[in-house]
C-alpha positions in Angstrom: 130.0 98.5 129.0 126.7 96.9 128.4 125.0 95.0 131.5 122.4 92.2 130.3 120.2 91.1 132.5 118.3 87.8 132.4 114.3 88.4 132.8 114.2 84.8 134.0 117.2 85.0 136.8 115.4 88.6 138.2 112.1 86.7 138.4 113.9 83.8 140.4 115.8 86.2 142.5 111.9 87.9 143.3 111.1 84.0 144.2 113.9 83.0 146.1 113.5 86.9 148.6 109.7 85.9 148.9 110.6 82.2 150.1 113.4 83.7 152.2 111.4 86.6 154.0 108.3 83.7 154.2 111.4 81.5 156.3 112.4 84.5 158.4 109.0 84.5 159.6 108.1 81.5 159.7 111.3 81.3 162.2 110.0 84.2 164.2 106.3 84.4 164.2 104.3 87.6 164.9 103.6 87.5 169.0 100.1 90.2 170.1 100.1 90.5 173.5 96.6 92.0 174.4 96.2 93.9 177.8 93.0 95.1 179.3 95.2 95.4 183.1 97.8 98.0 183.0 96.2 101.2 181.8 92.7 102.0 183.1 91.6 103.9 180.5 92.1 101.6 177.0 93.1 98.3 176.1 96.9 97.7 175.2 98.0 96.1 172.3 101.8 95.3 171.5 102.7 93.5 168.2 106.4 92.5 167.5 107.4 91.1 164.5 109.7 90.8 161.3 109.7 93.9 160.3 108.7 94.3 156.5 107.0 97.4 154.6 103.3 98.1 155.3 103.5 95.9 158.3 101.7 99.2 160.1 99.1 99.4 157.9 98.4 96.0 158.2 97.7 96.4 162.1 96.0 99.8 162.0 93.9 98.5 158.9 92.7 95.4 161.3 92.2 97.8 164.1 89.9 100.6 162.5 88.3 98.0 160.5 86.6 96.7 163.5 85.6 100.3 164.6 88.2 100.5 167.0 89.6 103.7 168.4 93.3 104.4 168.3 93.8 106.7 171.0 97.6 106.4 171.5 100.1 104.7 169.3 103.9 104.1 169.7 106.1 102.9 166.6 109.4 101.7 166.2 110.8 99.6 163.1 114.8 100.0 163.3 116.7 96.7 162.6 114.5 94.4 161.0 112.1 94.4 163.8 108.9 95.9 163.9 107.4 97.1 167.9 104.2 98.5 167.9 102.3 99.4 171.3 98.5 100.8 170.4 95.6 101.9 173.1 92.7 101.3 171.6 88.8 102.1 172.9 85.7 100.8 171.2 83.4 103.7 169.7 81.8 104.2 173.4 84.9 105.0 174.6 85.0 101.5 176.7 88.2 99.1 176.7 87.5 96.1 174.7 85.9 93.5 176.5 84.4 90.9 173.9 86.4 88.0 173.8 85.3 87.5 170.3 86.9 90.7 169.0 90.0 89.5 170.8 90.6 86.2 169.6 90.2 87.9 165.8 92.3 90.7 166.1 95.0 87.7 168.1 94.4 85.5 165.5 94.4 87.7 162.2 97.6 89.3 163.3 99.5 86.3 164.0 98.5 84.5 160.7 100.7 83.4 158.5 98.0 84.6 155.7 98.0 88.2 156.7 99.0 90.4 154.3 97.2 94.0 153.0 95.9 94.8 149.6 98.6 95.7 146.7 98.3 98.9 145.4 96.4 98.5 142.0 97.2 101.5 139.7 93.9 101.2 137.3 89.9 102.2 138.1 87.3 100.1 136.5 85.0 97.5 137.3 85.9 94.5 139.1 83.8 91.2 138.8 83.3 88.3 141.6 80.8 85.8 141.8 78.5 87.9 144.5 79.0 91.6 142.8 80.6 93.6 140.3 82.8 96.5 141.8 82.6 99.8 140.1 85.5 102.2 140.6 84.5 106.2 139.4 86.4 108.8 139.4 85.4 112.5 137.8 84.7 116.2 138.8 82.7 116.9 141.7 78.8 118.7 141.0 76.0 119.0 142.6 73.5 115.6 141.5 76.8 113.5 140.8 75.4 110.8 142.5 71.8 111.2 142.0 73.0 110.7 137.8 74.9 107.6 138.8 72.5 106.1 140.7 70.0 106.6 138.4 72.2 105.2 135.1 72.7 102.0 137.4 69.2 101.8 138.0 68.3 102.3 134.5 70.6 99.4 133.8 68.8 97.3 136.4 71.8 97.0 138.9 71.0 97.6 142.4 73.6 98.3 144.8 74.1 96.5 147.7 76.8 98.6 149.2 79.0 101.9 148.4 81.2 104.9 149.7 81.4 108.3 148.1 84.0 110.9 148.5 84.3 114.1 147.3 87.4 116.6 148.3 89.2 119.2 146.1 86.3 119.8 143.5 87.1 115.5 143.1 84.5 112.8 143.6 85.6 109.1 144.1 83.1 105.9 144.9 83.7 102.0 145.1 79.7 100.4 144.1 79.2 97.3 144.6 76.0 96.4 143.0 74.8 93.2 141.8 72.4 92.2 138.8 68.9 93.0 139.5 67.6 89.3 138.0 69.9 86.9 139.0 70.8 88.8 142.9 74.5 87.9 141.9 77.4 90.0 139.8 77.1 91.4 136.4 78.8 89.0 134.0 77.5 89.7 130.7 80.5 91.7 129.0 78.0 93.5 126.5 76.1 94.9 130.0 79.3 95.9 131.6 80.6 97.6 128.7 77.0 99.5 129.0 77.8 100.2 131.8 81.2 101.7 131.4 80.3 103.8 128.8 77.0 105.5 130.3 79.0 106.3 133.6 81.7 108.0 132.0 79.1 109.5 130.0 78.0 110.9 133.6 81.4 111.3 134.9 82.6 113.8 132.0 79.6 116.1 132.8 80.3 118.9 130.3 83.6 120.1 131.0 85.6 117.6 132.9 88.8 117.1 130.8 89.9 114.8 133.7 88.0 111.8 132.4 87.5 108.0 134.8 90.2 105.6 133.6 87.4 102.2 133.4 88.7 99.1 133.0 87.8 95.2 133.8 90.2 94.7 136.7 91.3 91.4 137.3 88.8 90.0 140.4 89.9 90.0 144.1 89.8 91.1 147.4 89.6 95.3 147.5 89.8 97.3 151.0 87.5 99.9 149.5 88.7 102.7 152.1 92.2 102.0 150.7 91.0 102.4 147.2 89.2 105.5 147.7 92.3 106.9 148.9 94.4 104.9 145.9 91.9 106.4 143.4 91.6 110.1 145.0 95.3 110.2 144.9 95.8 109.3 141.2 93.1 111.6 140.2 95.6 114.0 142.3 92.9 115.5 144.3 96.0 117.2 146.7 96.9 119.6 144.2 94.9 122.7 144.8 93.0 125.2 143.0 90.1 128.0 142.9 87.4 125.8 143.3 88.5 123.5 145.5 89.8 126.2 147.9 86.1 127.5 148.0 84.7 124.1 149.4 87.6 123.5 151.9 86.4 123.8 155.6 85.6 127.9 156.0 87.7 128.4 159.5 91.3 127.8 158.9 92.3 126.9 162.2 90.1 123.4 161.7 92.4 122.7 158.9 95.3 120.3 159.7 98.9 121.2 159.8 101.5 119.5 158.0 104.8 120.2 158.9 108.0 118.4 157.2 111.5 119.0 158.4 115.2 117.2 158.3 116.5 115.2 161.5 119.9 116.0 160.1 121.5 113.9 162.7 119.8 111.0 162.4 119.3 110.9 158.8 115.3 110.8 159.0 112.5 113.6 157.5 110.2 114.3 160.4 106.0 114.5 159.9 104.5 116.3 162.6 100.2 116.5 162.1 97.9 118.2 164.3 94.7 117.7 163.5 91.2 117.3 164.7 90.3 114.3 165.6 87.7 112.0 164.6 87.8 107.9 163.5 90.2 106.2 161.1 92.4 109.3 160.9 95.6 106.8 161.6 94.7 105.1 159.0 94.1 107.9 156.5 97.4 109.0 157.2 99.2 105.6 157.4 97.7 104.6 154.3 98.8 107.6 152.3 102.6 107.4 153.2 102.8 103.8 152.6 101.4 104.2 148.4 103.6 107.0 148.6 106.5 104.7 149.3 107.2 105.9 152.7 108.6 104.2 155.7 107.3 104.9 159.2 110.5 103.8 161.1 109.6 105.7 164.5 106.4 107.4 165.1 103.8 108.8 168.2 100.1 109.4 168.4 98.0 110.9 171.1 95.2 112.0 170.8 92.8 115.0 173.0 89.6 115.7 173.8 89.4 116.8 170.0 92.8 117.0 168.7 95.0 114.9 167.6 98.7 114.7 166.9 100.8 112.7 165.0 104.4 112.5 164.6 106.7 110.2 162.3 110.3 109.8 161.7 110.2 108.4 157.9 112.9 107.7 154.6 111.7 106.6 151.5 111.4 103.0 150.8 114.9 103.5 149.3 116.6 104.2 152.3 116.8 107.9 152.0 115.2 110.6 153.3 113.1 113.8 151.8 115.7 115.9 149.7 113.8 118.2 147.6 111.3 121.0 148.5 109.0 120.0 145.8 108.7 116.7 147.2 108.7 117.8 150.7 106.1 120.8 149.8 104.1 117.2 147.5 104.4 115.3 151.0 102.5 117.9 152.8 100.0 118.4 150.5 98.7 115.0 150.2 98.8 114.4 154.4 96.6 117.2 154.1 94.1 115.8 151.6 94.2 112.3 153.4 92.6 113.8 156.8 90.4 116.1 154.7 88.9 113.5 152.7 86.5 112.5 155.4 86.6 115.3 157.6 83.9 117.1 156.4 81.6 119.1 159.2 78.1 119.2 158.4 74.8 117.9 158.4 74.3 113.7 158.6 71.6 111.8 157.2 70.4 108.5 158.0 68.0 106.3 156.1 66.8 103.3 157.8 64.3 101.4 155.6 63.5 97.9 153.6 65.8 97.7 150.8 64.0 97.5 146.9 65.5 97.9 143.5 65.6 101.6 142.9 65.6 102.7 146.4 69.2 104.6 146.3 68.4 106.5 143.1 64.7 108.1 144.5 66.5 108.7 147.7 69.4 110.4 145.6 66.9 112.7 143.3 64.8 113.6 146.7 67.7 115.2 147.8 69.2 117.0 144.7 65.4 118.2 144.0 65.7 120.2 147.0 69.2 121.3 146.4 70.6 119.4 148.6 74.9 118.4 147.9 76.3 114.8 148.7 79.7 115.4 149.9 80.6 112.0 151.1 78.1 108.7 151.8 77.7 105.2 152.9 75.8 102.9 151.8 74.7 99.2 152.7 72.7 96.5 152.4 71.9 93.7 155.1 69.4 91.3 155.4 66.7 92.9 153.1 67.7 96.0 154.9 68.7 99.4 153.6 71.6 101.9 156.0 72.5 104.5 154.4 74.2 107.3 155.7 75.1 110.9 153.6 77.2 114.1 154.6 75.0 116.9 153.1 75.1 120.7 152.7 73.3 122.6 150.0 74.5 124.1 147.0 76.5 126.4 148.0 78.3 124.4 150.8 75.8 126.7 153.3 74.6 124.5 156.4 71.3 123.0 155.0 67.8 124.9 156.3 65.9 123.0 158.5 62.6 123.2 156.2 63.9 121.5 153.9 65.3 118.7 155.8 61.3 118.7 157.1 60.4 118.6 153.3 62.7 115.7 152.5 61.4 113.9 155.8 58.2 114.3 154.3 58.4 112.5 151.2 61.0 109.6 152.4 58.9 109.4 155.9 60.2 110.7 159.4 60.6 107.4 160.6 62.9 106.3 157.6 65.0 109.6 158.0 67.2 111.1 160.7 69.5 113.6 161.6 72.4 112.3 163.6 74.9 114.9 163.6 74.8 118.3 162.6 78.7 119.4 163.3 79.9 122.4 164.9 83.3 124.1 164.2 85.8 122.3 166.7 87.8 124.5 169.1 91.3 125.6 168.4 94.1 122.5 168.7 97.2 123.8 170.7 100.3 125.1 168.7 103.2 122.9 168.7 106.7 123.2 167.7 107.7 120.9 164.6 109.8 118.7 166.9 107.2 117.5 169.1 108.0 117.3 172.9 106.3 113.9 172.8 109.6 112.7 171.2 111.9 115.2 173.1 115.5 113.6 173.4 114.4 110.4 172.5 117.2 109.8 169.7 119.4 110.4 172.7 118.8 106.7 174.3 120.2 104.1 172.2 116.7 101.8 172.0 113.7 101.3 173.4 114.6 99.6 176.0 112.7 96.9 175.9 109.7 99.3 175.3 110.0 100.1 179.4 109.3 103.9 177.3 106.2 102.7 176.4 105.4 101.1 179.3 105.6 104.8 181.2 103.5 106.6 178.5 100.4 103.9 179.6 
């Protein structure tokens, strides 16, 4: 028998769940309770809500994007109701104090208008009235950036601000850059197909048969940490090989491990990470099983001196949990890229200085003149001023000689370039079992309780 189905009555039926899960809401608003009293190390933040997918990512997204520090994080979303308690530190280490930082994060997560960006499945070039975004994609190489930099230079674009990453032998950037006459976006289509077509001129190199998918995306609002991750996943940076082995961090106890096993019982796949810390590794991690379609419907973080560990309790969005080892052996894979993205240990760079046209590309050349390799970078723009910041080793991945940083310092100027960080290897995170005792019995009590669980853990 034949089942026809009307492409009018599906799209209604889409409508009429939107409407209803905008009236569920509506009927029981997000509540944030903020609480700077009951632990004396962090701030407490507890958001309950109407529990819908990527409804964590949404909170952890507002959290790191104001630099916030997730220290410990409990999750429960069983029966339609999300429960989310998160200690949170500013970058100092401090509870949060400013009363301005509280009212947004109050108000952002209680609006009605919240909602994170949708996974977009194409890279290209995005217009808007202040800048044209430019998504690349291609094979990492030593001068990658340098070449881009200069081809957008050539084309008189200046970019106003940027991230680079570069994992697996892969190299992803969102560039913003605006047009070098008019200070605004690029909106000549004869220029932006120029521009298209010189950078994946740059991005094939000589050999890359994994060429940039560019395209005019449709404009809008882009979380460019989300994309890099969106983009770096497509471009299946997770999958390894030779060459990407080689530049993977050298001691293998610094690398995270990914464990995934059934919860038979309760009908769940269990994550377990440990990792070493750093910032915004929640939301690496987050980020990645949500596009992958995951649910997070329990999960614990705490976090060490330098370790961190993460545990989840997870089914597809489907309903069901992991059931084949190639997906399970997938799952681990790209957890592992996601906290290796950004991870890298080396030398940081800092340029302070006044921003001009061209500044980016003859900072760029400088350092791949003295063999110097970009492995991931920030760059900004504010107020006529230029911050850039770069993860650099040198060709070969070696820790970079201090004579040529001096060299480099010479022709930017010492005053315009600094060293901030010059990583060691971290010390050896504890072994754990793949059941963490951070859960222990907890599918033994019925619920939460209230979160009175919580409250003990504080």
């Amino acid at each position: 028998m034949t089942t026809w189905v009307c492409s009018d009555c599906s799209k209604n039926s889409g409508e009429m769940d939107d409407e209803y899960a905008k009236l569920i809401r509506r009927m029981n608003p997000p509540r944030v309770v903020i609480d700077n009293d009951s632990c004396k190390d962090a701030t407490i933040i507890q958001v309950d809500s109407v529990n819908k997918h990527g409804i964590l990512l949404q909170v952890v997204q507002v959290l790191t994007d104001l630099n916030l520090v997730i220290t410990k994080a409990y999750i429960s979303s069983d029966g339609g109701w999300f429960m989310d308690v998160f200690n949170v530190v500013d970058r100092d280490g401090k509870k949060i104090r400013d009363k301005e930082v509280i009212n947004y994060i109050q108000k952002t997560l209680e609006s009605d208008a919240f909602s994170i960006y949708p996974l977009r499945g194409s890279v290209g070039v995005t217009p808007s009235e202040e800048h044209t975004s430019i998504e690349l994609a291609g094979t990492d190489r030593p001068g990658l950036l340098s070449e881009v930099c200069a081809v957008l230079a050539d084309l008189h674009c200046s970019v106003i601000n940027a991230e680079i990453w570069t994992h697996n032998s892969r190299a992803a950037a969102v560039v913003n850059v605006t047009d070098d006459y008019t200070s605004c976006a690029v909106k000549d289509p004869r220029r932006l197909s120029t521009i298209k077509e010189l950078l994946s001129n740059v991005l094939k190199g000589n050999s890359d048969s994994k060429t940039a998918k560019m395209m005019l995306s449709p404009p809008g609002a882009t979380h460019r940490e989300r994309r890099l991750h969106q983009i770096m996943f497509a471009d299946r940076d997770y999958e390894r090989n030779e060459r990407g082995e080689q530049g993977r961090i050298g001691d293998k106890s610094l690398r995270p491990n990914v464990t995934v096993v059934d919860c038979i019982e309760r009908d769940y796949t269990v994550i377990t990470m440990m990792s070493k810390d750093r910032p915004k590794l929640l939301f690496d991690t987050i980020c990645t099983l949500t596009d992958m379609q995951y649910v997070v419907f329990h999960g614990v973080v705490h976090t060490g001196r330098m370790e961190a560990f993460q545990e989840y309790y997870i089914r597809h969005i489907d309903g069901f949990p992991i059931s084949s080892e190639a997906e399970r052996d997938r799952v681990v894979q790209c957890l592992e890229a996601a906290i290796e993205r950004r991870a890298y240990e080396g030398l940081e760079l800092e340029v302070c200085t006044e921003d001009r046209a061209g500044l980016l590309s003859d900072i760029t050349r400088i350092f791949r003149e003295n063999s110097l390799c970009i492995k991931r970078a920030e760059i900004s723009t504010k107020g006529g001023k230029a911050r850039d910041t770069f993860y650099v080793t040198d060709v070969t991945g070696s820790p970079v000689d201090p004579k040529i940083i001096d060299s480099i310092g010479q022709q930017i100027g010492k005053s315009i370039l600094q060293v901030k960080r010059n990583s060691c290897p971290a010390p050896k995170a504890p072994q754990e079992t793949a059941m963490s005792f951070l859960f222990g019995n907890f599918f033994k009590s019925r619920t939460f309780q209230n979160f009175k669980l919580i409250r003990s853990y504080s």
